[in-house]
C-alpha positions as CSV (number, residue, x, y, z in Angstrom):
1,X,-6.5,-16.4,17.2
2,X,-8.2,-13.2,15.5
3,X,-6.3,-10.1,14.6
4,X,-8.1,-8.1,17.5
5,X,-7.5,-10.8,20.3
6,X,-3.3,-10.2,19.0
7,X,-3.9,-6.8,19.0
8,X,-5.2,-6.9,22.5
9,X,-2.5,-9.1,23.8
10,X,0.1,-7.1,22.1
11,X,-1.5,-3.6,23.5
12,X,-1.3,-5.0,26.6
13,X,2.7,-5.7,27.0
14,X,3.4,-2.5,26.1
15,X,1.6,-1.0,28.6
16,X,-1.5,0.6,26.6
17,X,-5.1,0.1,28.4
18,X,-7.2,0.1,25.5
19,X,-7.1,0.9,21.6
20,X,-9.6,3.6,19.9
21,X,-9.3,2.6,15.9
22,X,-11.0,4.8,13.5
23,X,-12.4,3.7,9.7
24,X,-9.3,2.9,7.9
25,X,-7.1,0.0,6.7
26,X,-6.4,-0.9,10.2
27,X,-10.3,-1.2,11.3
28,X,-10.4,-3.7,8.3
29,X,-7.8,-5.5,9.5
30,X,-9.2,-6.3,13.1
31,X,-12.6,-6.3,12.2
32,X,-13.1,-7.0,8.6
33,X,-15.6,-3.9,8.6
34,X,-15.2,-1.6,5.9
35,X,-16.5,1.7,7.9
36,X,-16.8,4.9,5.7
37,X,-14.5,7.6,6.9
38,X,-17.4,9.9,7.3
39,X,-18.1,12.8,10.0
40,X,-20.5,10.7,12.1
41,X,-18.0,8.7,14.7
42,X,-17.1,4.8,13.9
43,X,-14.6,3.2,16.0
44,X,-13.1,0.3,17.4
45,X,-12.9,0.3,21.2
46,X,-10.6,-2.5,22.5
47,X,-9.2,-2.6,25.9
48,X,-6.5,-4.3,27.2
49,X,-8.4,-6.7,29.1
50,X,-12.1,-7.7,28.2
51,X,-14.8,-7.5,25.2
52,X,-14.2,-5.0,22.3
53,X,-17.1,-3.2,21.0
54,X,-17.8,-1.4,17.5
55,X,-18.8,2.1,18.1
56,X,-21.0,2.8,15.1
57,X,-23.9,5.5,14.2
58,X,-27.6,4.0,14.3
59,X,-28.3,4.4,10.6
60,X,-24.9,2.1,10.1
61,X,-25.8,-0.3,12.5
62,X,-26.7,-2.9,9.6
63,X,-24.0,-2.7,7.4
64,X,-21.8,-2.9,10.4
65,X,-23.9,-6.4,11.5
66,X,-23.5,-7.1,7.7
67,X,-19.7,-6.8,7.9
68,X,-19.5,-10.2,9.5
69,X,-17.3,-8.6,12.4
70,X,-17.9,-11.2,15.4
71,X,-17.8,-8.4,18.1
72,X,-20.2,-6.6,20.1
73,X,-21.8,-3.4,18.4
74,X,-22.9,-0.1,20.2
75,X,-24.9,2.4,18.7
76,X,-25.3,6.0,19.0
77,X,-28.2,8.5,17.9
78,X,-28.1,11.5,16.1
79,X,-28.7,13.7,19.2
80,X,-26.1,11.5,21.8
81,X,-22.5,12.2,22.1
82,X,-21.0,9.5,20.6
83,X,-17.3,10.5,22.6
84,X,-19.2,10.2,25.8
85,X,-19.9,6.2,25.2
86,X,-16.3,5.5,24.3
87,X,-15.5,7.3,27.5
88,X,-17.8,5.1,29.4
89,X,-16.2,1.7,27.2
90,X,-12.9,3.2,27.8
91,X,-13.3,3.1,31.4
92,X,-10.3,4.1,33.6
93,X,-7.8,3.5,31.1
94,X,-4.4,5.4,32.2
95,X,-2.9,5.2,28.6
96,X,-5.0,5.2,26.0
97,X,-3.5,4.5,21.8
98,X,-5.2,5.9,19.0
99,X,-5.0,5.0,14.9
100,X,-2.2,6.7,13.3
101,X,-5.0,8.0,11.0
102,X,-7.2,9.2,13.7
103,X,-8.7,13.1,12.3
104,X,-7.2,15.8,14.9
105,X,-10.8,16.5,15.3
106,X,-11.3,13.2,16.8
107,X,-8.2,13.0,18.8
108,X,-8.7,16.3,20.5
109,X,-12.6,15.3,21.2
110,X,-11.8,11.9,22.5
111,X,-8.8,13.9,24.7
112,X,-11.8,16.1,25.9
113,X,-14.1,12.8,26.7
114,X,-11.4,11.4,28.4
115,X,-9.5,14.1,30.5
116,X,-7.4,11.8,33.1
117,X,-5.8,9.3,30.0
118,X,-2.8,10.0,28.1
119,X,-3.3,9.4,24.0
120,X,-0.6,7.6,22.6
121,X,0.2,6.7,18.8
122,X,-1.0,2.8,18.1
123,X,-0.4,2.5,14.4
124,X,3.1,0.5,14.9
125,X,1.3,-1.7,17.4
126,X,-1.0,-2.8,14.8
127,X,1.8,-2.8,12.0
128,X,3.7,-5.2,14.0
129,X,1.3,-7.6,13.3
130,X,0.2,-6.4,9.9
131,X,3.7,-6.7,8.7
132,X,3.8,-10.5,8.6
133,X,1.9,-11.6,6.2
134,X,-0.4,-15.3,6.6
135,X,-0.7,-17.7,4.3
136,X,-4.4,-16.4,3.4
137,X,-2.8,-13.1,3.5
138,X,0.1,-14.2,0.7
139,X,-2.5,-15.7,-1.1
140,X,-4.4,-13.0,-1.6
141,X,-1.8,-10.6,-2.8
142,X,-0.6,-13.4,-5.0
143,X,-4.5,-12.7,-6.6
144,X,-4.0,-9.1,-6.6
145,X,-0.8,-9.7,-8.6
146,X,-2.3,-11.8,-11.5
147,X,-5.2,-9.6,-11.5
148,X,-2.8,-6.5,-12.1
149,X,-0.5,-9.0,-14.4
150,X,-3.7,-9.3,-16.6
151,X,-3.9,-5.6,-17.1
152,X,-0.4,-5.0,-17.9
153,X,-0.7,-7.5,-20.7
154,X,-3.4,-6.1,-22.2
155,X,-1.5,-2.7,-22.9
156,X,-1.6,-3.0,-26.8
157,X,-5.4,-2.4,-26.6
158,X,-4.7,1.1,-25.5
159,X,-1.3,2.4,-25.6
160,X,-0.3,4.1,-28.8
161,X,0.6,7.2,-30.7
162,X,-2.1,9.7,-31.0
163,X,-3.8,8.9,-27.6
164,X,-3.4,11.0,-24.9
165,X,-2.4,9.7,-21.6
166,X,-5.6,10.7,-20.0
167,X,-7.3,8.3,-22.2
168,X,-4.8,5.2,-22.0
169,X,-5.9,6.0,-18.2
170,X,-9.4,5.6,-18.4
171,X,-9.1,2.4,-20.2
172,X,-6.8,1.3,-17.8
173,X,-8.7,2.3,-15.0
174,X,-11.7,0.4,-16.4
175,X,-9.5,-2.3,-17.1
176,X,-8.3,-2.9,-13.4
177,X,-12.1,-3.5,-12.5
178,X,-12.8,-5.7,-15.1
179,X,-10.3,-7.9,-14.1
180,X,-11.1,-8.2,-10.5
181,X,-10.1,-5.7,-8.5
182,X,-13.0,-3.7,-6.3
183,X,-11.3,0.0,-6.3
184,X,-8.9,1.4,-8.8
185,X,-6.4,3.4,-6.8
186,X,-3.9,5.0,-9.1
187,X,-3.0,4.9,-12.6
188,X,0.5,6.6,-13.8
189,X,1.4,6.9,-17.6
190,X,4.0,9.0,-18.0
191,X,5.1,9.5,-21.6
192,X,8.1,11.1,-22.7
193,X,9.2,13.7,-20.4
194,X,6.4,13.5,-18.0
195,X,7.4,9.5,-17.1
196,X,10.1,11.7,-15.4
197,X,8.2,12.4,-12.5
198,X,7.4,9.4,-10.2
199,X,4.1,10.1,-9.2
200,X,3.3,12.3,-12.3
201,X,-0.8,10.3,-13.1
202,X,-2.4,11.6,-16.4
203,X,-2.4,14.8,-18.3
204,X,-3.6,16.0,-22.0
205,X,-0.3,14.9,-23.5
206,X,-0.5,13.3,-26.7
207,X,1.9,10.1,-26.6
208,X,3.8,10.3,-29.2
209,X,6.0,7.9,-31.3
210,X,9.1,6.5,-29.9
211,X,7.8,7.9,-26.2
212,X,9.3,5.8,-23.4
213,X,6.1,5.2,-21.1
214,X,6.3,4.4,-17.8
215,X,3.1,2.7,-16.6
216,X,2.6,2.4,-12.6
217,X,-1.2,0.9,-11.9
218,X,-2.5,-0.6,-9.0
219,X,-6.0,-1.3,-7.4
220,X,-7.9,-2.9,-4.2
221,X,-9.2,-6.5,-4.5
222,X,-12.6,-7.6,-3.1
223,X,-10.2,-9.3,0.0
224,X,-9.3,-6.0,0.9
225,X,-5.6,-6.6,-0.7
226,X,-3.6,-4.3,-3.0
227,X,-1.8,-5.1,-6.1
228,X,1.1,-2.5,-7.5
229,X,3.1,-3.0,-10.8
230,X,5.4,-0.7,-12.8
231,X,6.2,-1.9,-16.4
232,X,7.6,0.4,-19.1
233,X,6.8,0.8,-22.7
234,X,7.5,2.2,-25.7
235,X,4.8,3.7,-28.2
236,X,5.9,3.0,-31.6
237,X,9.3,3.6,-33.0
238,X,12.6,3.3,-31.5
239,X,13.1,5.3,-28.0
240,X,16.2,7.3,-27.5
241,X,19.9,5.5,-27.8
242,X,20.3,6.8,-24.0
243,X,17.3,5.8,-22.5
244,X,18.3,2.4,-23.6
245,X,21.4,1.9,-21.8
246,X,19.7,3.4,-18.8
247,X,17.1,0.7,-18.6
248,X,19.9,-2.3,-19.7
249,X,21.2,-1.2,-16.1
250,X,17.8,-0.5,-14.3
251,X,17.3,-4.3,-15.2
252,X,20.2,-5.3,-13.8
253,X,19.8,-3.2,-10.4
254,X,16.4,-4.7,-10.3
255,X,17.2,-8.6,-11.2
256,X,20.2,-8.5,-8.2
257,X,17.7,-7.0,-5.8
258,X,15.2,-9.9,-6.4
259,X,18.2,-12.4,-5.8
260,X,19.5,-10.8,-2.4
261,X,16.0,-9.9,-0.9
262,X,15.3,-13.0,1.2
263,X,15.1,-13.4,5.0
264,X,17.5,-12.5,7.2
265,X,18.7,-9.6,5.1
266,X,17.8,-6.2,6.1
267,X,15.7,-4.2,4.3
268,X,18.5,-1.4,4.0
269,X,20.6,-3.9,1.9
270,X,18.3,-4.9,-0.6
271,X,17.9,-1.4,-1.7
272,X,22.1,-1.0,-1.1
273,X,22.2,-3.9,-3.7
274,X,20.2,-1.8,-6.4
275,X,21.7,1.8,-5.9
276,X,25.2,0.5,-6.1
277,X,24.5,-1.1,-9.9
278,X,22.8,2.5,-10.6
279,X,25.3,4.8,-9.2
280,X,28.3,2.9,-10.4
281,X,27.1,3.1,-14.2
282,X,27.1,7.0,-13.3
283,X,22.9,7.0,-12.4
284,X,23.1,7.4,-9.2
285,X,21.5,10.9,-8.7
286,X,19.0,9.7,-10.8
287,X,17.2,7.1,-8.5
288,X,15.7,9.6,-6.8
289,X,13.4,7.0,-4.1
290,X,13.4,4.1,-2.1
291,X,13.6,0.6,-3.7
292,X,10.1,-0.2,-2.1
293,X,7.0,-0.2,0.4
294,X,5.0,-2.8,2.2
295,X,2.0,-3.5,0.6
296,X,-1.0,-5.2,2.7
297,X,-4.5,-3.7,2.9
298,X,-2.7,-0.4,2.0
299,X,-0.6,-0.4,-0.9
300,X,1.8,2.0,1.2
301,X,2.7,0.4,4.4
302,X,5.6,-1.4,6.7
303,X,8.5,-2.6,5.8
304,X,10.0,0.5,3.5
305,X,12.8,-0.9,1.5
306,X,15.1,2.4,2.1
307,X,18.7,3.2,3.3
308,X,18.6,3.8,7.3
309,X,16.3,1.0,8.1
310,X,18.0,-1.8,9.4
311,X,14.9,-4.0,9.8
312,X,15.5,-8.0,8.7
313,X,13.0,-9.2,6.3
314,X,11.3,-12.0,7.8
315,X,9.2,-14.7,6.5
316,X,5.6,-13.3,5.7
317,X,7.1,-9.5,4.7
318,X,5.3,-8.6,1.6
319,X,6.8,-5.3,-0.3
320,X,7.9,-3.9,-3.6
321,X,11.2,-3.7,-5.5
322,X,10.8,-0.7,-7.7
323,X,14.2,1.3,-8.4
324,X,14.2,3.7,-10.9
325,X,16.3,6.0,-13.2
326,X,15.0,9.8,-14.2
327,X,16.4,12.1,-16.6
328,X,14.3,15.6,-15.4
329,X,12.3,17.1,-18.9
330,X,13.1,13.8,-21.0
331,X,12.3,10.7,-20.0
332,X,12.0,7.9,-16.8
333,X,12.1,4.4,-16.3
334,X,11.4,2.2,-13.2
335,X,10.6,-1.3,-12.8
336,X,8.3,-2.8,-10.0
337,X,7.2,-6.1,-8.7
338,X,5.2,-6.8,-5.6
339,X,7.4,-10.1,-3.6
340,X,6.9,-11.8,-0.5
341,X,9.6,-13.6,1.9
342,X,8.8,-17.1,2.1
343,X,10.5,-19.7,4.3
344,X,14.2,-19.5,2.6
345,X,13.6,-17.4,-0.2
346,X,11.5,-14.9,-2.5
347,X,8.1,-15.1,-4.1
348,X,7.9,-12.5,-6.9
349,X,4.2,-12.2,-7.1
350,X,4.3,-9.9,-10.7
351,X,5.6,-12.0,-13.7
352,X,4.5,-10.0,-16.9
353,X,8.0,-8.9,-18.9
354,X,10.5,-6.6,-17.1
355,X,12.1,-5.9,-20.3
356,X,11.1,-2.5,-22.1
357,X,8.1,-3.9,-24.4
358,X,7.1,-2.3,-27.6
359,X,3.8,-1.9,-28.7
């Protein structure tokens, strides 16, 4: 069955007449259409019952027939309201659910086109299905992941003393496309103090000898699917005595949440399993995130790994173990893999060394 025929049936026991999807991971997903997010209106229009129909401007008509996408396509011109026709494909839908990603431009126009419906939120209707990975699905993160893999071992080309981070991250960057991803989406190397900040990217720094580096890289594959890694690093020289026996126990934390994450646990526990190792070595205000996201066609999506959601892994849940340990203006340290819940266990799809690696 395709994604948009689930989508449909799913939309349709919980009482929502018709969908309204907008350029974005979860277009891709029922459709396969990459769409451009750009000012001229592209959407999905699904209804409960009946034929969907891909809303697309004129002068995108071929790349939306390109696409592949085995629905019907309607076209707009330049001078037409293109709100107007997904009134008319809409019908007299009472309830009508919109992408989570929808611009408020959009949702307030399509209100305006459709006066008499009530918008609701869709996004966790489509992540319900999105959340369970198939076997095409695993497969392709499981490429993502070696594609990644392939980077992170390649680090000695780049990553040394002298070099600032900006430049380690434009051979990384080039380096993720070269080994088969489509998009690069982030690269993070944080030397020194700056590998204290999570989501610190590049800067000017000059890397200097005996910097711990924390090196967080991921990018889009030509299937649309998303690899994420984390590995840590040390540029020449010995790093400090402390960050050491930090990252002995970040190893531990992150070894024990790989053994306990399976289904039927909830994603809560896993990251339980971690924090507990960190806080009782006297870390514990320094693990300052969730363990982990889902990762899909989005490197961010469903399930979070994080305290307060009680959700049991299932077979098919794809998502990232990545706790960490901070010390604010000195140094940081976290450890990621991308796994996926198979029938009675886990599939770690990131096997480069977890160990801190010097180079």
């Amino acid at each position: 069955m395709s994604t948009w025929r689930k989508a449909q049936e799913l939309a349709a026991s919980q009482g929502i007449d018709a969908l309204v999807v907008t350029p974005g991971a979860d277009l891709r997903y029922l459709t396969g259409y990459v769409a451009l997010p750009l000012e001229r209106l592209t959407c999905l229009v699904l209804p409960a019952h009946g034929d969907p129909t891909l809303v697309v401007p004129a002068l995108e008509r071929q790349a939306a027939v390109a696409s592949g996408a085995d629905i019907q396509i309607a076209t707009w011109e330049e001078t037409e309201d293109p709100f107007a026709l997904v009134a008319r494909l809409v019908g007299d839908a009472a309830t009508v659910g919109v992408d989570d990603h929808m611009w408020a431009s959009r949702v307030f126009a399509l209100g305006a086109a459709l006066p008499t419906a009530d918008q609701v939120l869709a996004g966790s209707l489509v992540q319900q299905l999105r959340i369970r990975k198939s076997a095409e699905e695993v497969e392709a993160l499981r490429q993502a992941g070696l594609a990644i893999d392939r980077v992170h071992a390649r680090m000695s080309e780049w990553l040394r003393p002298g070099r600032t981070e900006r430049e380690v991250g434009a051979d990384i960057a080039r380096a993720i496309i070269d080994e088969g991803h489509e998009t690069v989406d982030f690269v993070i190397v944080g030397s020194g103090p700056n590998g204290a900040s999570p989501h610190h990217e590049l800067s000017d720094r000059v890397i200097e000898a005996g910097d711990p580096v924390v090196v967080d890289i991921g990018g889009t594959m030509p299937s649309g699917y998303c690899s994420d890694s984390t590995r840590n690093y040390v540029a020449g020289g010995t790093a400090p005595a402390e960050y050491l026996e930090a990252y002995l126990v970040l190893e531990e934390a992150h070894q024990a949440q790989r053994e306990h994450a399976r289904p039927g646990v909830t994603a809560e526990s896993v990251d339980e399993v971690g924090r507990s190792i960190i806080t009782a070595a006297g870390y514990g205000d320094l693990f300052i995130h969730r363990t982990g996201h889902g990762i899909g066609q989005e490197t961010h999506e469903e399930p979070y790994i994080v305290a307060g959601n009680d959700l049991v892994l299932e077979e098919g849940m794809a998502f990232s173990i990545e706790p960490g340990i901070y010390f604010e203006g000195r140094f940081g340290a976290r450890i990621e893999d991308i796994a996926v819940c198979t029938a009675d266990g886990l599939e770690v799809l990131n096997n480069t060394p977890r160990g801190l690696v010097s180079l």
